[in-house]
C-alpha positions in Angstrom: 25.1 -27.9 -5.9 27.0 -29.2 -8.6 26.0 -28.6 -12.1 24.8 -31.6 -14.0 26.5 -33.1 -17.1 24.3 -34.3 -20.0 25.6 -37.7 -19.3 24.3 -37.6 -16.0 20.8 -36.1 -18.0 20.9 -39.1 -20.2 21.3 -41.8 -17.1 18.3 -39.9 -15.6 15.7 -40.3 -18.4 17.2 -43.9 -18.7 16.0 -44.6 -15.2 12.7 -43.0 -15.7 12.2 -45.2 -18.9 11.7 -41.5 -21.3 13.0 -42.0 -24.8 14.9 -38.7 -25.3 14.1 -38.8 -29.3 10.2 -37.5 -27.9 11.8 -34.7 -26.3 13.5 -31.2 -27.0 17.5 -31.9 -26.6 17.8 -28.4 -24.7 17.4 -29.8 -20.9 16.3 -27.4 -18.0 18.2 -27.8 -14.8 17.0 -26.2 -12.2 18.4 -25.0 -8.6 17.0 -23.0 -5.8 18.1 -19.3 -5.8 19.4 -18.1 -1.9 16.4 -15.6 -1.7 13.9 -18.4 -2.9 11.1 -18.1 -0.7 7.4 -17.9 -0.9 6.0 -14.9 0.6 7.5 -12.2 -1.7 5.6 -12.7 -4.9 1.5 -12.9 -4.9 0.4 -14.3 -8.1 -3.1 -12.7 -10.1 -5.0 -14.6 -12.6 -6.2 -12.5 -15.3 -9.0 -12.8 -18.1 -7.4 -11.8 -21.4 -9.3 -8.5 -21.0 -8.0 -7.5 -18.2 -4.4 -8.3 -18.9 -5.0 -5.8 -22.2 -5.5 -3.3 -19.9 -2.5 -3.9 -18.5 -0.4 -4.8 -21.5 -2.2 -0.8 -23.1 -0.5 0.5 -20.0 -3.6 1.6 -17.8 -3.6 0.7 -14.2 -5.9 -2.2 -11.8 -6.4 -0.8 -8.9 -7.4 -3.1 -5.5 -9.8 -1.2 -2.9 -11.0 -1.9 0.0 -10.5 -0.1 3.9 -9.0 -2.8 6.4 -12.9 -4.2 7.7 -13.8 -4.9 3.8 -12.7 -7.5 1.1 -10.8 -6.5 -1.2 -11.9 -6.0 -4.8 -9.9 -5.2 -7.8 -11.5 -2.4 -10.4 -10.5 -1.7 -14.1 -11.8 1.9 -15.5 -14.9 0.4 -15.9 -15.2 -2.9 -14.3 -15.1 -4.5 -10.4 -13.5 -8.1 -9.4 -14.1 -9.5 -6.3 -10.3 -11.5 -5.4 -10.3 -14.6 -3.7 -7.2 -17.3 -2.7 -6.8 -20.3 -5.1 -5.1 -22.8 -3.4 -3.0 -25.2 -6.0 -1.5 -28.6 -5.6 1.1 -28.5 -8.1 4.4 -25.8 -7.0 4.0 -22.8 -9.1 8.1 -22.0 -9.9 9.2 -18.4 -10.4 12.2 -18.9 -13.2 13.6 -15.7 -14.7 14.7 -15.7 -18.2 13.0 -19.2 -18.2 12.2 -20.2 -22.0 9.2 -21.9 -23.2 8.8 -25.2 -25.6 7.9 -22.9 -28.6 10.7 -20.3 -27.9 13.6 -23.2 -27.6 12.1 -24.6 -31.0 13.0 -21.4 -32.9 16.4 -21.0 -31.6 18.0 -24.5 -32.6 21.8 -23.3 -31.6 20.2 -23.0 -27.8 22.6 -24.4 -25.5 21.8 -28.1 -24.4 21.7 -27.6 -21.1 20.2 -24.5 -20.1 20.9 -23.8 -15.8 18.4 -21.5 -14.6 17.6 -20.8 -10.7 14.5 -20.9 -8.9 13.6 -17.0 -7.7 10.4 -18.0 -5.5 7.5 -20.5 -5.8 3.5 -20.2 -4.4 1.4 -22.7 -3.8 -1.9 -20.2 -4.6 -2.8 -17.6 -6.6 -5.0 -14.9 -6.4 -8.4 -15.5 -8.8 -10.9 -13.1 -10.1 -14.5 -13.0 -10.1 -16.3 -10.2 -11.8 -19.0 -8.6 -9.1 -21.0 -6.1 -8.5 -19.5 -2.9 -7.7 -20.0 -1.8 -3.5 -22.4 1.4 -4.2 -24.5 1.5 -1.2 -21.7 3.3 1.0 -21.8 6.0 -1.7 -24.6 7.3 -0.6 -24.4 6.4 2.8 -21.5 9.0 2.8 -23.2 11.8 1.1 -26.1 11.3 3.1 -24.2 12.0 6.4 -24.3 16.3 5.4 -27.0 16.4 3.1 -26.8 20.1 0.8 -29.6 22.7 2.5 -29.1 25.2 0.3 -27.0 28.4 0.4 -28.5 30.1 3.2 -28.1 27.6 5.3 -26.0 28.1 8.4 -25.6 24.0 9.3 -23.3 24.3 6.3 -21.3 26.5 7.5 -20.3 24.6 11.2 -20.9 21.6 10.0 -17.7 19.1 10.9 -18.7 16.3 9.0 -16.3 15.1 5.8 -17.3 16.9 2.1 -16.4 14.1 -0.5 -14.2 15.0 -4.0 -13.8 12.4 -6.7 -10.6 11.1 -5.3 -11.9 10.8 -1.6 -14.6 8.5 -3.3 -12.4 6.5 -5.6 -10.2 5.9 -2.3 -13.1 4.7 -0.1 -15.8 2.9 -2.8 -15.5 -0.2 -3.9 -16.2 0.2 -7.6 -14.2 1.4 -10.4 -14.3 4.9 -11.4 -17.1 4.9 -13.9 -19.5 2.6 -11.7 -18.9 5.4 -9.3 -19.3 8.5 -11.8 -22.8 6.4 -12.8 -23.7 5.9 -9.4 -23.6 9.6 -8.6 -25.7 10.1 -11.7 -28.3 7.8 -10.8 -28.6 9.3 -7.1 -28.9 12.9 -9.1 -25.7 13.8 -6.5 -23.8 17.3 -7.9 -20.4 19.0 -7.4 -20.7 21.9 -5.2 -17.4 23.7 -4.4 -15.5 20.6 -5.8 -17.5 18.1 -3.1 -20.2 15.7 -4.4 -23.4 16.4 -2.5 -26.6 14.9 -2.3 -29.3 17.7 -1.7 -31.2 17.8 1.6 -35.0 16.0 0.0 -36.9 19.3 1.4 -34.9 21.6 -0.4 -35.2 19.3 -3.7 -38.7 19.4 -3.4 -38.3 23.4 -2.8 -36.5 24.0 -6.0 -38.4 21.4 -7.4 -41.5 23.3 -6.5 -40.5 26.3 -7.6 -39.3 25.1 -11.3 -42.9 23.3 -11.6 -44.4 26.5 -10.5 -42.6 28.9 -13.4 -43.8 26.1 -15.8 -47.2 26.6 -14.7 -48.0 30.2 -14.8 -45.8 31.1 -18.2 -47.8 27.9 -19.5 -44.7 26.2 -20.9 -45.3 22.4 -22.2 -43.8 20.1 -20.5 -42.1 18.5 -23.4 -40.4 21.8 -24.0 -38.9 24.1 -20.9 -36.4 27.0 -21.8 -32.8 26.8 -19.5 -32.7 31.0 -19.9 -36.1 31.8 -19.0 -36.1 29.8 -15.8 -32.8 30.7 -14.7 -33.8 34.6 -15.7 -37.3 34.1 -13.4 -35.5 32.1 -10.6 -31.8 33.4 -10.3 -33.0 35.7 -7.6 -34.6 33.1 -5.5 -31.8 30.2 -5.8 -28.6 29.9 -7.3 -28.5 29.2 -10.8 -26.5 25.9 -11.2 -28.9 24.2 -8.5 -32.2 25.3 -10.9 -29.8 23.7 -13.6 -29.1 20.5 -11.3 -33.2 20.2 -10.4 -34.0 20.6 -14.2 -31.2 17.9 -15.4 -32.4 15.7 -12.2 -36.3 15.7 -13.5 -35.6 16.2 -17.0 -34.1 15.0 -20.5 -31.5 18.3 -21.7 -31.6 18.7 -25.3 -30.9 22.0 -28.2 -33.3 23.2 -30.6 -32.6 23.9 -34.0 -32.2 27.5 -33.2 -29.2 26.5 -30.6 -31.3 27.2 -27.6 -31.5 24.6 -24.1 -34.3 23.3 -22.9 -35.5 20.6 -21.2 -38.0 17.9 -21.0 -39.3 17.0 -18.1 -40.0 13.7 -16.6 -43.4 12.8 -15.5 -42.8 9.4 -14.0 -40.1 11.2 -11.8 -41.8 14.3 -10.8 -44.9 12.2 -9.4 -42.6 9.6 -8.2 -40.7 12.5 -5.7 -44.0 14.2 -4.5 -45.7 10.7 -3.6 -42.1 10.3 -1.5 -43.2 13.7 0.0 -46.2 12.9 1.3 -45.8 9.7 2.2 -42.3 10.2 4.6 -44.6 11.5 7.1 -46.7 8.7 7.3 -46.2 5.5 9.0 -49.3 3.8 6.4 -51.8 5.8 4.4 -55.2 4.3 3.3 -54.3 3.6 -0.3 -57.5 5.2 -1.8 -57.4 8.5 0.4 -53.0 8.8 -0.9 -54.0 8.2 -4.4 -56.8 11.6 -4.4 -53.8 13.4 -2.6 -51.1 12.8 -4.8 -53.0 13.4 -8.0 -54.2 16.6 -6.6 -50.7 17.5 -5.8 -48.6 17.2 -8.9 -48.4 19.7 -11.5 -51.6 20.1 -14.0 -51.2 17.8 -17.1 -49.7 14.9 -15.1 -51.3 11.5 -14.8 -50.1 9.7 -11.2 -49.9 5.6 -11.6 -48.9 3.3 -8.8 -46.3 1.6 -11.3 -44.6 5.1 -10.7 -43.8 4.1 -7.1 -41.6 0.8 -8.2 -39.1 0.2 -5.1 -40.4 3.4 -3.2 -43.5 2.0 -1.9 -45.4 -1.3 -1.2 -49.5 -1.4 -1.5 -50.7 -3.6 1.1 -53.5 -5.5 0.1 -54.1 -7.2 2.9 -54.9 -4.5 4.9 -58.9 -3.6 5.2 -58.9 -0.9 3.1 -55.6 -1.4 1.3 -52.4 0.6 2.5 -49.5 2.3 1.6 -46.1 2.6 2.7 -42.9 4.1 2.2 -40.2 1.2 1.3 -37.3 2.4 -0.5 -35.0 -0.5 -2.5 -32.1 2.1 -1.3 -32.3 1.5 2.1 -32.3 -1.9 2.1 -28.9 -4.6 2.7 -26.6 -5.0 -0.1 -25.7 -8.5 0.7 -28.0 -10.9 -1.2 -28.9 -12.7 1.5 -29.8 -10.1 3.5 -31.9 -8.7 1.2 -34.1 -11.0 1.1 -34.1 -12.0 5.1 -35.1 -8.2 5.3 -37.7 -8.6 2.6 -39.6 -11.7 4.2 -39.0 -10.2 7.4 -41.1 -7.1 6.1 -43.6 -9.5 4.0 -43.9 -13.4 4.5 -45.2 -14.0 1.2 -44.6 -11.8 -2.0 -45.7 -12.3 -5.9 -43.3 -11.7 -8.1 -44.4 -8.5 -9.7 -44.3 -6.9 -6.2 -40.6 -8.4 -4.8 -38.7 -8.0 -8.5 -38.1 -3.8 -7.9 -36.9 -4.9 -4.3 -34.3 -7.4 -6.0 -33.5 -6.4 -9.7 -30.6 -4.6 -8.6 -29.0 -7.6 -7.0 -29.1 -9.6 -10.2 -25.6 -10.0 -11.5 -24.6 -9.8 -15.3 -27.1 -12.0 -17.8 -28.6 -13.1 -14.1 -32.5 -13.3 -14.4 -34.9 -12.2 -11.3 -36.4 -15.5 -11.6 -32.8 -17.2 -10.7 -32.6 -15.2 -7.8 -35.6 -16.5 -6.4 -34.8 -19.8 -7.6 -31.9 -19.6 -4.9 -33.3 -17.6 -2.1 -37.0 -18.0 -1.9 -39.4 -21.1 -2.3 -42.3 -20.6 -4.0 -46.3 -22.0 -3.4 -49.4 -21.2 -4.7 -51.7 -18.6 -2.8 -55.5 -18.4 -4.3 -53.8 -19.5 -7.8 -51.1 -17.0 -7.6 -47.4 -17.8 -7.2 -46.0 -16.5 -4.1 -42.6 -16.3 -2.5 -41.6 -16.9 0.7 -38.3 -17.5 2.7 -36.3 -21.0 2.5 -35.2 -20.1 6.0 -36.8 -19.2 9.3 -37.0 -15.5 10.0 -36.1 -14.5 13.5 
């Protein structure tokens, strides 16, 4: 195409009736490029503090295997990415200069002839979401640690996880994922993350609560060296460590030693899990004698311990309990809750908030989620919850 003169410029913004004294004298005129086309550029909108990131040099990274979404993480932070379709032409123009930039530089050229590299009519747009976790366990759980001795480690053929195997396949930026493994008390064995098998928890477990009892130790204040000393023969010594960090605060005395103390709520919590995974329902009263008489001396059981573990049914004559763990239920909100009413019709909110607080997105209330998902009714002048759809 032939390039345009300014009088041909002028004779333009004549015909559109623009008075060129209210704009810049520099004039853009533009041209498609031969390799103008709109497939090889993808476009990302970016909240200023992710484009820092990216400006400091550290890398965004989108995950996802072929079935999922995709989701875009930061170091510490996960996007879900969705298509914004626009219906103004977005214009790729290299070395293209801006209002404020042409203002500075008075001596630019008049007419400034710049081609057209590629154009989208979308963009991809971020939402902040909550990291994918539940597959994290789902994949440790597959080869569960036994211990040692135990010779299903040795032929077993399912995948060990490192760090990088779960970056690759999680949806969830790498601290998320370092919390996550935290929180589900996973540990590096051999360079794999594993989740210990729950009967040889409860064994080490067991045998740590044990030591405490017969030396007489408080539980506020257990020595690392003396229980590795008594139970190095009997386990290895970084899995007493792991069972004492899992159930227990670390901390150093003034004299430089380790010790730990240990967690009540989370001791009980485990051995109620222990006897109640055998158990389809257990008469509430009958569990409650059990499990006090099975935890170490000095601790105090409480329901309030068993928060998204188990559910008291009151409607039962006499009251039951059952084993319901919040980890075994759907990720997906609305699932979640179709499973919930599908277990319970109606629920108060003190009983359905453990089963849901981990759904609430940031400065997202419980109350909000039930807003959206459930309806609620009064039930002997007690709010109750129940479904807003039918639950085949």
């Amino acid at each position: 195409a032939a390039m345009r003169s300014r009088a041909e410029v002028d004779a333009t913004l004549q015909t559109a009736k623009l008075n060129p004294a209210e704009l810049l004298p520099a004039v853009h005129c533009l041209s498609f490029g031969p390799q103008a086309s709109s497939g090889e550029c993808c476009l990302l909108q970016l909240e200023p503090g992710l484009c820092a990131e990216l400006e400091a040099g550290r890398s965004l990274v989108i995950r996802g295997e072929k079935d999922e979404h995709a989701v875009l993480c930061s170091k510490d932070k996960t996007y879900a990415m969705k298509i914004a379709d626009t219906s103004n032409m977005l214009l790729f123009v290299p070395g293209c200069k801006t209002p404020e930039e042409l203002n500075a530089d008075p001596a630019s050229c008049n007419i400034i002839h710049a081609q057209i590299a590629g154009f989208s009519k979308n963009y991809w747009e971020l939402r902040r979401c909550r990291p994918k976790l539940k597959k994290l366990r789902k994949l440790l759980m597959e080869d569960p640690y036994e211990g040692p001795d135990s010779r299903k480690d040795q032929t077993s053929t399912f995948s060990k996880y490192t760090t990088e195997d779960l970056l690759s396949l999680i949806q969830a930026s790498e601290e998320e994922i370092l919390h996550q493994l935290q929180v589900i008390d996973a540990c590096k064995i051999e360079g794999y993350w594993r989740i210990l098998d729950f009967e040889y928890e409860m064994k080490l477990l067991n045998n740590v609560t044990q030591l405490i009892d017969s030396e007489s130790w408080p539980l506020s204040k257990v020595p690392l060296c003396a229980c590795l000393e008594e139970l190095g023969s009997l386990e290895p010594q970084e899995m007493i460590e792991h069972i004492l960090l899992s159930y227990g605060r670390k901390y150093v005395d003034d004299a430089g030693e380790v010790f730990f103390e240990m967690c009540e709520d989370k001791i009980c919590r485990a051995i109620a899990q222990m006897l109640l995974r055998n158990a389809v329902k257990f008469n509430l009263s009958e569990f409650e004698e059990v499990w006090q008489q099975s935890v170490p001396e000095g601790m105090t059981t409480r329901l309030d311990q068993l928060k998204g573990l188990a559910l008291v049914d009151q409607s039962s004559r006499p009251e039951t309990i059952f084993l319901l763990k919040v980890e075994d239920l759907p990720e997906d909100n609305q699932e979640r809750f179709n499973s919930l009413f599908g277990i319970r019709e109606k629920w108060t909110e003190v009983e359905i908030t453990p089963y849901i607080q981990d759904l609430c997105a940031e400065k997202q209330t419980v109350g909000a989620l039930l807003t959206k998902y459930a309806r609620s009714s009064m039930l002997n002048g007690v709010k109750v919850y129940n479904s807003r759809r039918p639950i085949s």
